[in-house]
C-alpha positions in Angstrom: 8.9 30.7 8.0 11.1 33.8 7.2 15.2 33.0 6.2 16.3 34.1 9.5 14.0 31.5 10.9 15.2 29.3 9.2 18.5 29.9 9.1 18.1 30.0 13.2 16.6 26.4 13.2 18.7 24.9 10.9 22.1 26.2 13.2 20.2 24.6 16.1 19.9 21.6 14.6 23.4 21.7 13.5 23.9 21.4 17.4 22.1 18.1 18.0 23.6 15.9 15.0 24.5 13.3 17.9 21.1 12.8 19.2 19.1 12.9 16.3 17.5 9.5 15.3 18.3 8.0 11.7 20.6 4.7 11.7 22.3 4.6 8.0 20.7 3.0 5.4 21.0 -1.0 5.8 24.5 -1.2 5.9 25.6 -3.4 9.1 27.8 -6.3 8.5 25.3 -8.8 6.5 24.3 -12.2 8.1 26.1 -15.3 7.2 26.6 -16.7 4.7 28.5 -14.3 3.4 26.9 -12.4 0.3 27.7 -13.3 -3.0 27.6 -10.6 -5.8 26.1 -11.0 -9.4 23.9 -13.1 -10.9 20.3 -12.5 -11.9 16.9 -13.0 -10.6 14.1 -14.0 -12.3 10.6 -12.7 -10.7 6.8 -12.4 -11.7 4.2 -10.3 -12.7 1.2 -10.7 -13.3 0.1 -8.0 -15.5 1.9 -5.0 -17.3 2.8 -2.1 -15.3 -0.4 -0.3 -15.6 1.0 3.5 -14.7 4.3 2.4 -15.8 6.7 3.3 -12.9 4.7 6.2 -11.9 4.4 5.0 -8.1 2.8 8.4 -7.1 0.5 7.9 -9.6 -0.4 4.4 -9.0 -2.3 2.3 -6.6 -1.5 -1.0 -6.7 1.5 -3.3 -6.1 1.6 -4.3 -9.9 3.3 -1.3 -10.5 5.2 -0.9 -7.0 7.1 -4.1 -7.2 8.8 -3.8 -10.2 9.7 0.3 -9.7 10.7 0.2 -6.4 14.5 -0.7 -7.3 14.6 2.0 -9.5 14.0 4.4 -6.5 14.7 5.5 -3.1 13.3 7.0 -0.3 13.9 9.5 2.3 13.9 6.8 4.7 12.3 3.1 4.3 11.0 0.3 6.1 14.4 -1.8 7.0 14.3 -4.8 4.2 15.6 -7.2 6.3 13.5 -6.8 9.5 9.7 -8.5 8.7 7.8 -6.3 11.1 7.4 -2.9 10.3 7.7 0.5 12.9 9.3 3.3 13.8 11.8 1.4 15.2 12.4 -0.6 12.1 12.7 2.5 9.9 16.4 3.1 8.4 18.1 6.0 6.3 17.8 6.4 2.7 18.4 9.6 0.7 18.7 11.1 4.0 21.3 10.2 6.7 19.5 12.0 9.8 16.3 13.1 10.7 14.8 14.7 14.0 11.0 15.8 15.4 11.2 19.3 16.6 8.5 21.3 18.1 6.4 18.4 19.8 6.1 16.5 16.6 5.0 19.8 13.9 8.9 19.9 12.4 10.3 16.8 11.0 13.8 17.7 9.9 15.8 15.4 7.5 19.9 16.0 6.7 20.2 14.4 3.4 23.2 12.2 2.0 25.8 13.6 -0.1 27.0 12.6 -3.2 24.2 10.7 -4.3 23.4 10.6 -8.3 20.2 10.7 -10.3 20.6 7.3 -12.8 21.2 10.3 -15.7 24.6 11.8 -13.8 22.5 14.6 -12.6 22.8 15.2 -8.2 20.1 14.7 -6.3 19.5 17.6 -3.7 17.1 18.9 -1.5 15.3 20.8 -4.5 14.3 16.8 -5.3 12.7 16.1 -2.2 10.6 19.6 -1.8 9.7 19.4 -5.7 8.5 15.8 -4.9 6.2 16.7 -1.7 5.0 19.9 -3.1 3.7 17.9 -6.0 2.0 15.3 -4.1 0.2 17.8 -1.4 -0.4 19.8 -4.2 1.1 23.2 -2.8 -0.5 26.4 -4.6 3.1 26.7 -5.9 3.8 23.5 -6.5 5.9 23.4 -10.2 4.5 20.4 -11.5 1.0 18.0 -11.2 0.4 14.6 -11.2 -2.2 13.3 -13.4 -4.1 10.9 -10.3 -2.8 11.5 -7.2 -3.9 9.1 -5.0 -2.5 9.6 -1.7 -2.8 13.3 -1.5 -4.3 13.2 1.7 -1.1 11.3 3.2 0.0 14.9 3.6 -2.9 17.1 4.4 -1.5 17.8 7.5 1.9 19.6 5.7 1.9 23.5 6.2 5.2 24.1 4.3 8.5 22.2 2.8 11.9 24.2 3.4 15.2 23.6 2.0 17.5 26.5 3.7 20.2 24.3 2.1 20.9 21.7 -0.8 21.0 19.1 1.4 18.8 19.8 4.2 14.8 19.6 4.5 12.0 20.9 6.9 8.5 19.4 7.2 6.7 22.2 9.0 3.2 20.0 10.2 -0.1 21.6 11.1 -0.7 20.0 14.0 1.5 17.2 15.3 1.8 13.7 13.8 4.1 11.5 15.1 3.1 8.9 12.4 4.1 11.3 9.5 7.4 9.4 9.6 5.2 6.1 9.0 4.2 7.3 5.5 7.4 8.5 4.5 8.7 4.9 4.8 6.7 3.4 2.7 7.0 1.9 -0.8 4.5 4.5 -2.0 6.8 7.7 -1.1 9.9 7.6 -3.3 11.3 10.7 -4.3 11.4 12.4 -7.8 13.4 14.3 -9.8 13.1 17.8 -10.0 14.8 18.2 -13.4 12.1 15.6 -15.3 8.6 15.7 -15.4 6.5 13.4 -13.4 4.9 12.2 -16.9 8.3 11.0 -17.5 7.9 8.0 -15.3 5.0 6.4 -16.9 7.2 5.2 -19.3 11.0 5.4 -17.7 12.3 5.5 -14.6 15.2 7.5 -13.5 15.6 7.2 -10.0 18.7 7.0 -7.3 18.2 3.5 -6.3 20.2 0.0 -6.6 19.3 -0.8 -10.3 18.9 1.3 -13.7 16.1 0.5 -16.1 17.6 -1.1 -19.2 14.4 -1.8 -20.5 10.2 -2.0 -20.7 9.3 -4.4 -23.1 5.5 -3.8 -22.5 3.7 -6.5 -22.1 6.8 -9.0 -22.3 9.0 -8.0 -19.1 10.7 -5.4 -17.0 14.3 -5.6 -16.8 16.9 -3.5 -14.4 20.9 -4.0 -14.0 22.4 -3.2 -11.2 23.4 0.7 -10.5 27.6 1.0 -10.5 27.8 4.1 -8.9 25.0 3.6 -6.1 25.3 5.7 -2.7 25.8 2.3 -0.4 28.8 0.4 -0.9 28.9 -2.9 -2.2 25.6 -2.9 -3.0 23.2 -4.6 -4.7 24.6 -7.7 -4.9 22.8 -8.4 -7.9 24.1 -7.9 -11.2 20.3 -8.4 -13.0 16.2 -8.0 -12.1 14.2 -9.5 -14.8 10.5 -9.3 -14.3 8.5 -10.7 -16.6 4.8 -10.1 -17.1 2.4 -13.4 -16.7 -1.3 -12.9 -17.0 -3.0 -16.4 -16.5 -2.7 -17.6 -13.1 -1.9 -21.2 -13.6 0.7 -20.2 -16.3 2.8 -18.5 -13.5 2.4 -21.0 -10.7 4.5 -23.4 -13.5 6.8 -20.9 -14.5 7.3 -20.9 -10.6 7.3 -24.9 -9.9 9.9 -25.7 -13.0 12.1 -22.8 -11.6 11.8 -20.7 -14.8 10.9 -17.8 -11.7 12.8 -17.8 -8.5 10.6 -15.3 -6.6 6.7 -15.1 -6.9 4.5 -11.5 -6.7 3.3 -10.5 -3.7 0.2 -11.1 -2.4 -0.9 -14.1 -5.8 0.4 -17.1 -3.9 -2.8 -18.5 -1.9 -2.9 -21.6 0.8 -4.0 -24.0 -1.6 -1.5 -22.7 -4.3 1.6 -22.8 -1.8 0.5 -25.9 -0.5 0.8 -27.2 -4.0 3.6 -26.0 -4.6 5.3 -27.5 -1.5 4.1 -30.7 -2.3 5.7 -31.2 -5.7 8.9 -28.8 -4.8 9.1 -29.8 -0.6 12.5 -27.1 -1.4 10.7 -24.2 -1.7 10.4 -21.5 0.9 7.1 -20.6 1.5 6.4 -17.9 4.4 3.2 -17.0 5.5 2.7 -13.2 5.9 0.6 -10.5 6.0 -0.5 -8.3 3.1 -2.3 -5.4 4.3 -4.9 -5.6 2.1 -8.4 -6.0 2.5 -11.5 -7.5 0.9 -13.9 -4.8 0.5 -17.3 -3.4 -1.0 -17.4 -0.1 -2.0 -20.7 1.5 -3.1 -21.4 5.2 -4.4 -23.0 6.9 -2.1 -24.1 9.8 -4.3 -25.7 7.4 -6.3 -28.6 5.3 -5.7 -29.8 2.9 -4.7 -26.6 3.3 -3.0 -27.5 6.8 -1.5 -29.9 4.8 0.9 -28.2 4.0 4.0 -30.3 1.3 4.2 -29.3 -0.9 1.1 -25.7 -0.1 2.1 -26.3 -1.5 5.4 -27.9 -4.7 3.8 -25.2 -5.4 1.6 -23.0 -5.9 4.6 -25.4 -7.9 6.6 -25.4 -10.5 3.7 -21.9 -11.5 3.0 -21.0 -13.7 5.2 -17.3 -13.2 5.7 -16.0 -16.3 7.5 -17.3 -18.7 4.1 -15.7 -16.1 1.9 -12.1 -17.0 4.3 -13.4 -20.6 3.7 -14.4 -20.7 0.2 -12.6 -17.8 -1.8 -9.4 -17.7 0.0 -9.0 -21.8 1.6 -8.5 -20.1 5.4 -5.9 -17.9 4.0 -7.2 -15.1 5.1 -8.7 -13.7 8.6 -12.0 -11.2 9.1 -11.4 -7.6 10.6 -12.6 -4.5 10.0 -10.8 -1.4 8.2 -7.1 -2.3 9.7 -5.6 -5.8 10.0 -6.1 -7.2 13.3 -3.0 -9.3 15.5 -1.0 -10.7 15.1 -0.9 -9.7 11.5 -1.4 -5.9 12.1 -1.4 -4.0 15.3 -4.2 -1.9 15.2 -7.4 -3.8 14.0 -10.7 -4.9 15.7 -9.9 -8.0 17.4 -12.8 -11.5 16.2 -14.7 -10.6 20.2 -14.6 -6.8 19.2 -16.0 -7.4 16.0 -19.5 -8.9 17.6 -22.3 -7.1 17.3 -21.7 -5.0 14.1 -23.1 -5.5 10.8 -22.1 -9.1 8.6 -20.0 -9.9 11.9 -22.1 -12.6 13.8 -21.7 -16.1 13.9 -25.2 -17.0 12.9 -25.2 -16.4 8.9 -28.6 -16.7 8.8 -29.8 -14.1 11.4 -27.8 -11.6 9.1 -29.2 -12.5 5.8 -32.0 -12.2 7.7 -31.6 -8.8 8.4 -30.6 -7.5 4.6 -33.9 -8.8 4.0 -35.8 -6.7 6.0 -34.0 -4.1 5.0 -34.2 -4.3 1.4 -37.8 -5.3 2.1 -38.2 -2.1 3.5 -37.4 -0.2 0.3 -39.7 -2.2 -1.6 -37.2 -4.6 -3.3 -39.1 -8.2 -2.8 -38.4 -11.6 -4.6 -40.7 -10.3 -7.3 -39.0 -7.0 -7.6 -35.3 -7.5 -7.3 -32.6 -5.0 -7.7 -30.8 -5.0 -10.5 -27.5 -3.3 -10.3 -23.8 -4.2 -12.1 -21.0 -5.1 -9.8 -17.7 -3.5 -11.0 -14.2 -5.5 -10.1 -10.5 -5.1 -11.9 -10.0 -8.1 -14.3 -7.5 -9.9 -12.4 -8.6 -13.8 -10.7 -8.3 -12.9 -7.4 -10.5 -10.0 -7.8 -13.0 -12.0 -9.8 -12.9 -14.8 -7.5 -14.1 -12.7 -4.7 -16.3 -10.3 -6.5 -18.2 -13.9 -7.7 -18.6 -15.2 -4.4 -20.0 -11.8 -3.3 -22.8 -12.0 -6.1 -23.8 -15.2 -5.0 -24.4 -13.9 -1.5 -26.4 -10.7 -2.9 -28.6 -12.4 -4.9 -29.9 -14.3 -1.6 -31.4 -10.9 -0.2 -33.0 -9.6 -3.4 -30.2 -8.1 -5.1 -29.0 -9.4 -8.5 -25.8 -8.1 -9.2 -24.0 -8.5 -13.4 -20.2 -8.6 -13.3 -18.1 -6.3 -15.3 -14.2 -7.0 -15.2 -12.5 -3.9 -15.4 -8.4 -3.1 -16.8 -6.4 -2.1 -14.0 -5.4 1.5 -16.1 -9.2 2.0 -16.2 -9.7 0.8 -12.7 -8.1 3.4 -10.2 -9.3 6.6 -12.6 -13.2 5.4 -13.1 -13.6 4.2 -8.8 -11.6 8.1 -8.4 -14.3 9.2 -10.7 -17.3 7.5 -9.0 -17.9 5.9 -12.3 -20.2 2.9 -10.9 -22.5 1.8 -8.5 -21.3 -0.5 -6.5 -17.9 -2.7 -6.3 -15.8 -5.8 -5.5 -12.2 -4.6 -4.6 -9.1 -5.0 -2.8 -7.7 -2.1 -0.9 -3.6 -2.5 0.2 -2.5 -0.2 2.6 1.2 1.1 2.7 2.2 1.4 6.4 0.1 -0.4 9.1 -1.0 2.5 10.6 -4.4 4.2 11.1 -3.4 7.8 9.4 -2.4 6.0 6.2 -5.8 4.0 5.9 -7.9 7.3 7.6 -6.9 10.2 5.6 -6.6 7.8 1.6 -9.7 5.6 2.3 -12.4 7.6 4.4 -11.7 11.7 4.0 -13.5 13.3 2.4 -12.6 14.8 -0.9 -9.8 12.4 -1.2 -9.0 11.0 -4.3 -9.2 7.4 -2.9 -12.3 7.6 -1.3 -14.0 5.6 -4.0 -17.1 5.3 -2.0 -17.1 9.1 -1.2 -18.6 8.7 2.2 -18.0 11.5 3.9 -18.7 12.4 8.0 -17.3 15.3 9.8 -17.9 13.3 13.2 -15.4 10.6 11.6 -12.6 13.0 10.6 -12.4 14.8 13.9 -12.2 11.5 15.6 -9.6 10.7 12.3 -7.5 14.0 13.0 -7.7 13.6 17.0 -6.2 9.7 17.0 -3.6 11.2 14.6 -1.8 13.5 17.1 -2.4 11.2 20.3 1.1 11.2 21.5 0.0 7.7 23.8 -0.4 4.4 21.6 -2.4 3.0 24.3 -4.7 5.9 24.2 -4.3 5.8 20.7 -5.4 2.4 20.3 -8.8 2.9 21.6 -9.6 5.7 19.5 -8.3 3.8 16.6 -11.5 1.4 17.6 -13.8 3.3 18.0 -13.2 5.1 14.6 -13.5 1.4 13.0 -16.6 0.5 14.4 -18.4 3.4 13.4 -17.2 2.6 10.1 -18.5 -0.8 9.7 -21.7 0.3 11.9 -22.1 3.3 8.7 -21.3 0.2 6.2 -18.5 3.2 4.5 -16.6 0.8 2.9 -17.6 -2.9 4.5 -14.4 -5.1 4.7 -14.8 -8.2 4.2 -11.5 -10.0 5.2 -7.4 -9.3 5.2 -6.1 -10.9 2.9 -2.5 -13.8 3.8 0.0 -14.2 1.2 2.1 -17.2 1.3 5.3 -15.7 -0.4 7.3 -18.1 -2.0 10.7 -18.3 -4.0 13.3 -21.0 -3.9 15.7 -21.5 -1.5 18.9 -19.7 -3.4 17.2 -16.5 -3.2 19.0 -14.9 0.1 17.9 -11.3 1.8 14.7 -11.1 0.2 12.4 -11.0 3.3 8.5 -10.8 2.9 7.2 -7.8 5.3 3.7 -7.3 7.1 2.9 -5.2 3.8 3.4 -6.1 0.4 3.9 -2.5 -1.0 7.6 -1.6 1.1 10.2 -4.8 0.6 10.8 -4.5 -2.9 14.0 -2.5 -3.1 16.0 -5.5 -3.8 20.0 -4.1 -2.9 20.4 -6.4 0.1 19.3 -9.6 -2.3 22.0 -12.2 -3.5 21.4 -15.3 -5.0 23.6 -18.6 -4.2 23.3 -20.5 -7.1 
């Protein structure tokens, strides 16, 4: 796009200010009681920040949670509105926004005034040096070391900035849901004047609260941001997060009120119901997480590279006991998106029939993985012998041992090896092991940011690097259908074929039961775990 072009579109724009879409960022009257300012929060983690506060390096919410307030956004997810949309998104960084050209030019005017946490202004030279990094433009002035969701934005052509506080998107092809990704937890922006290395260790960002200070492996704590770009806000004078490994350890630290909020997406049935019991104040809210249960498996490496033992892993693990036994009904089965009401787009329990591990006869499956191990010679006197990789963290070991038990039944005898979450995301990029127990989150709820991270090919969290032509043109054709309803049935289709390739079998999505007590106000659990972390609308009432 030449200067004049440019310049053209961005008078034209000028010219439709009043229409464009972009309600300011979270700043209505608040609901009663009224707000009360300072105080501090005490919340949980349960292991150190593995990438630090390197979100765009990162893929999990252990290191989401506790940077988020340190950051903003272009726009984001509206904290105080549970379910997640277009319609829920709200203003950050930028104050307007507007599709041009049938959904190829997403055009943001960004707020003035705002302030990097080191005095320094935050322009639009920020947001292009952040988006040029992550789609890793031939030009772009700096790299990340992993950069997980580098397909998110495939689809960009070109960033432009024809002034210091305006930005153009210039799409491919169109994608209405580009605006989807934007909004999540996993898309703060940058700054330009510090390398991205910087944040694995600090965090200088825009948002609510400052970091004061990292004591590794201790806690995490933030104060709150003076000269913030929304007035009167945060409320809170103090985050403290503080780093608890053991499981049982935190669930007290929780119960005798040492913690006033618990992390997102630890807090099972039988833990809340627990808690409940012995503290009938707490608030306990059942919610989604957006993140699955799942086996990945190398396909470039056997015995993995055989369709057939792929396929026969998913026919033995029976998904409803795992619901039952792993996760006490706190969790429901679906295939690679969450089904309703927890998630809009996912295979409803009927549409599920018929595929592999799906049925409601156990045995009939198991059945089958036999015959198709059997078929490449594996027998009760020959097993296969293969090590199950899984990050050391309980709920990951909890599920990755119930998945061993179900293996062995059809011939295949699996060894565990627990794996540290800043080894984890680098060897599964790698391909560094045969086959896996792990937990996939998902930003947004919405089919291009599961597609284009989980399933393309060549992208960097493909851990199973399957890869099918077919599936991306169907990926790339659902992504510019301009009719949800027409959408929707393309979305299905692309999931069965999924589960019917065993690509990545998903085992279940996973309920959190987000508790905190009841003087924490404004801090409202979403359909995802990874986008209502910000923390500037929270007060406490103590």
């Amino acid at each position: 796009m030449t200067r004049l072009r440019i310049a053209a579109l961005f008078a034209s724009l000028v010219l439709l200010t009043l229409a464009l879409v972009g309600p300011a960022t979270s700043q209505a009257p608040p609901p009663s009681p009224t707000p009360k300012a300072g105080g501090t929060l005490n919340l949980m983690l349960r292991e150190d920040l593995p990438q630090g506060f390197a979100i765009h390096e990162t893929a999990t919410i252990s290191t989401v949670w506790p940077a988020m307030p340190c950051l903003n956004n272009l726009v984001l997810f509206d904290p105080l509105k549970k379910t997640e949309s277009v319609d829920t998104i709200i203003g950050e960084l930028a104050e307007k926004w507007s599709w041009q050209d049938n959904y190829r030019n997403l055009v943001f005017f960004l707020r003035k005034g705002v302030k990097w946490h080191d005095g320094q202004p935050f322009t639009a030279k920020d947001v292009k040096f952040t988006f040029d990094m992550l789609r890793e433009a031939p030009d772009a002035p700096a790299k990340l070391r992993i950069n997980p969701r580098k397909d998110w934005y495939a689809n960009v052509e070109a960033i432009e900035a024809p002034d210091s506080h305006t930005v153009v998107f210039r799409l491919k092809r169109p994608q209405p849901s580009f605006l989807m990704l934007l909004a999540s937890g996993y898309t703060p922006v940058y700054a330009a004047h510090l390398s991205p290395a910087s944040y694995r260790t600090g965090c200088v960002g825009t948002g609510p609260f400052k970091l004061k200070e990292w004591r590794k492996g201790e806690y995490v704590e933030l104060v709150r941001n003076p000269e913030y770009f929304v007035k009167g806000r945060p409320y809170l004078d103090t985050l403290k997060y503080y780093v608890i490994v053991e499981r049982g350890t935190r669930q007290a630290a929780l119960q005798a009120g040492k913690l006033d909020v618990s992390f997102p997406g630890e807090t099972t049935k039988t833990a809340a119901e627990h808690l409940k019991h012995v503290v009938p104040q707490l608030v306990v809210t059942p919610v989604s997480q957006n993140v699955s249960d799942n086996i990945i498996m190398n396909v470039t490496k056997p015995p993995f590279d055989n369709p057939k033992v792929r396929l026969a892993v998913s026919y033995a693990i029976d998904r409803r006991a795992l619901v039952g036994a792993v996760h006490q009904g706190g969790a429901v089965v679906g295939a690679s998106l969450a089904p309703k009401p927890w998630g809009f787009w996912g295979l409803g329990e009927r549409d599920l029939v018929g595929l592999p591990g799906y049925a409601a006869t156990p045995a009939d499956e198991k059945a089958k993985a036999k015959r198709l191990m059997a078929e490449v010679g594996v027998t009760p006197e020959k097993p296969l012998r293969v090590e199950i990789v899984t990050r050391a963290i309980a709920i990951y070991v909890d599920m990755a041992s119930f998945v061993i038990n179900e293996l062995k039944q059809v011939g295949i005898e699996a060894s565990l090896k627990q794996i540290e979450t800043a080894q984890w995301h680098p060897m599964a990029t790698r391909g560094d092991y045969q086959i896996g127990a792990n937990l996939t989150g998902i930003g947004p709820d919405d089919p291009d940011a599961n597609f284009y991270e989980n399933y393309g090919c060549g992208s960097p969290r493909n851990y199973s690097q399957y890869c099918s032509e077919e599936l991306m043109r169907m990926v790339d054709a659902q992504s510019q259908e301009l009719d949800p309803k027409k959408r929707l049935v393309m979305v299905y289709a692309i999931q069965r074929k999924l589960e019917a390739e065993a690509a990545r079998p998903i085992l279940d999505w996973k309920l959190d039961y987000f508790t905190v007590w009841p003087h924490v106000k404004n801090l409202i659990p979403h359909q995802s775990i990874y986008n209502f972390g910000r923390m500037q609308d929270v007060w406490t009432d103590r």
